[in-house]
C-alpha positions as CSV (number, residue, x, y, z in Angstrom):
1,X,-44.3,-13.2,10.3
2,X,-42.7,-13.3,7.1
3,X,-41.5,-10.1,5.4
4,X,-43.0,-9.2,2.1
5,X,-39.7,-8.9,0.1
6,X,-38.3,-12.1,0.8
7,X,-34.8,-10.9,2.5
8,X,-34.7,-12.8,5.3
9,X,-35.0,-15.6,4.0
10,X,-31.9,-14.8,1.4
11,X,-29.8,-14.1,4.2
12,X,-30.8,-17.6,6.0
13,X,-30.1,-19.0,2.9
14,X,-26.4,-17.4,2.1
15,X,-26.0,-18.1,5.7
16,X,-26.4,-21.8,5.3
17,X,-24.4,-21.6,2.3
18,X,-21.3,-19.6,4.4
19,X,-21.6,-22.0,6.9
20,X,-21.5,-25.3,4.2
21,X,-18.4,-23.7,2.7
22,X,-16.6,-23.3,6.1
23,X,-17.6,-26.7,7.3
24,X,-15.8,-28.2,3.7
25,X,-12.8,-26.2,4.6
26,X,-12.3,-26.9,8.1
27,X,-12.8,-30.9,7.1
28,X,-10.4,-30.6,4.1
29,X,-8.0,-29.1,6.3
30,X,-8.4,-31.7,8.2
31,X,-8.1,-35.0,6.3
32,X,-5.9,-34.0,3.7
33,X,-2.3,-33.1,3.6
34,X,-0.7,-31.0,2.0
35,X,-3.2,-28.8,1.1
36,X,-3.1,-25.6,-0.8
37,X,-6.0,-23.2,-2.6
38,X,-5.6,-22.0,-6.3
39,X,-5.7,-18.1,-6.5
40,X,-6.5,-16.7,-10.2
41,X,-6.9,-13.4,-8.6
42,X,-10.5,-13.2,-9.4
43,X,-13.9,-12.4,-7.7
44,X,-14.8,-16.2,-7.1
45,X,-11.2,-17.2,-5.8
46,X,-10.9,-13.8,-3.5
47,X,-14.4,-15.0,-1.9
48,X,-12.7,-18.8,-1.1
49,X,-9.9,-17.0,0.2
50,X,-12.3,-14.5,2.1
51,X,-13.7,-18.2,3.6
52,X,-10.8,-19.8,4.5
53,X,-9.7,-16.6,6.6
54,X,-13.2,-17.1,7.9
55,X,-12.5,-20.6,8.4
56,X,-9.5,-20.3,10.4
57,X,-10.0,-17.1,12.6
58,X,-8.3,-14.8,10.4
59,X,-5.2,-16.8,8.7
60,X,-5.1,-19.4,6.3
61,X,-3.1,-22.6,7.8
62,X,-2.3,-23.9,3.8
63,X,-0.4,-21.9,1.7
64,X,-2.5,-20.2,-1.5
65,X,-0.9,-20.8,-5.0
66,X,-1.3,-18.4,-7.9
67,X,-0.3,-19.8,-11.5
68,X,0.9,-17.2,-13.4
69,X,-0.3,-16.8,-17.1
70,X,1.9,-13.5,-17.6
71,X,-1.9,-12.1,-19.2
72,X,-2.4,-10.1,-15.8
73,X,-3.1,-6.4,-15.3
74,X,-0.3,-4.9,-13.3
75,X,-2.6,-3.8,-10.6
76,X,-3.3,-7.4,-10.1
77,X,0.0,-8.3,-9.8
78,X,0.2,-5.3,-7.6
79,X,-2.7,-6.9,-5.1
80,X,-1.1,-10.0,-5.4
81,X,1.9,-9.0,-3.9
82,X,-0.1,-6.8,-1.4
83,X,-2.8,-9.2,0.0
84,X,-0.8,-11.5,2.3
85,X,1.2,-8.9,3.4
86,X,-1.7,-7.2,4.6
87,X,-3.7,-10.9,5.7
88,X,-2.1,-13.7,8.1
89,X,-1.6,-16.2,5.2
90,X,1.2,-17.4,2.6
91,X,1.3,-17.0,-1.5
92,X,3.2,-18.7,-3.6
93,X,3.1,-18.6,-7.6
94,X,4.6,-20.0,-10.9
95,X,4.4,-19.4,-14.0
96,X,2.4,-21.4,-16.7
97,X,5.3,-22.5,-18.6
98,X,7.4,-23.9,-15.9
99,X,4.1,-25.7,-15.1
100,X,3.5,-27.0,-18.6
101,X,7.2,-28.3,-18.3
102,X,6.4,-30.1,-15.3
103,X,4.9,-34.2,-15.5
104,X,3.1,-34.9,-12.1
105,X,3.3,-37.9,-10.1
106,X,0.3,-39.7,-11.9
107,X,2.0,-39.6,-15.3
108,X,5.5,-40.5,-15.0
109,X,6.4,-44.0,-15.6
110,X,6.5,-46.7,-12.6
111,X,10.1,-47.6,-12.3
112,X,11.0,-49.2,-8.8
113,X,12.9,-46.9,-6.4
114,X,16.2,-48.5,-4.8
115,X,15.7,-45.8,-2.1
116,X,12.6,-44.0,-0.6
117,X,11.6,-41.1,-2.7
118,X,11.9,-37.4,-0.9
119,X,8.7,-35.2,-1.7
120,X,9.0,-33.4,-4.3
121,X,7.2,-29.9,-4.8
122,X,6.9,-28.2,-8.2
């Protein structure tokens, strides 16, 4: 018997959806490396985080990066600073004008290498 105002079938619904979203993490985890999760500090990015931690029984096995615009309350920055401390997972951050600075790999010009590269992280 179906209920008249239609909640249960919400919740199925967001259920599925939960349960989507933790299977794509779980799989991108998975199949590619390195991985990492952009953090703008904001409602929608706070619920991925809440999923990965989900995800991963409570910590986040990548680390999540935050690019910093400098256009930030201070109580975000505050939280920012707060939130892994208080979760199991790692944040790192720049700022947007070291990132502007920076050319990734799919731009720079093909020269051959006389020696194996190292990896390179921004």
């Amino acid at each position: 018997m179906q209920p008249e105002n239609g909640v249960t079938d919400t919740m199925d619904h967001l259920d599925q959806l939960e349960a989507q979203s933790v299977f794509i993490l779980r799989e991108a985890y998975r199949k590619l490396k390195p991985l990492a999760m952009l953090w703008s500090l904001g409602k929608d990015s706070n619920v991925m985080v809440w999923l990965a931690k989900k995800a991963f029984m409570g910590r986040v096995p990548f680390p999540v990066m935050h690019v910093d615009t400098g256009k930030k309350f201070p109580e975000m920055y505050q939280f920012r600073m707060s939130t892994p401390k208080n979760g199991n997972w790692t944040c790192c951050w720049v700022t947007a004008r070291r990132l502007k600075r920076w050319t990734p790999p799919c731009r720079r010009p093909r020269v051959p290498l006389p020696v194996k590269p190292r990896v390179w992280l921004p």
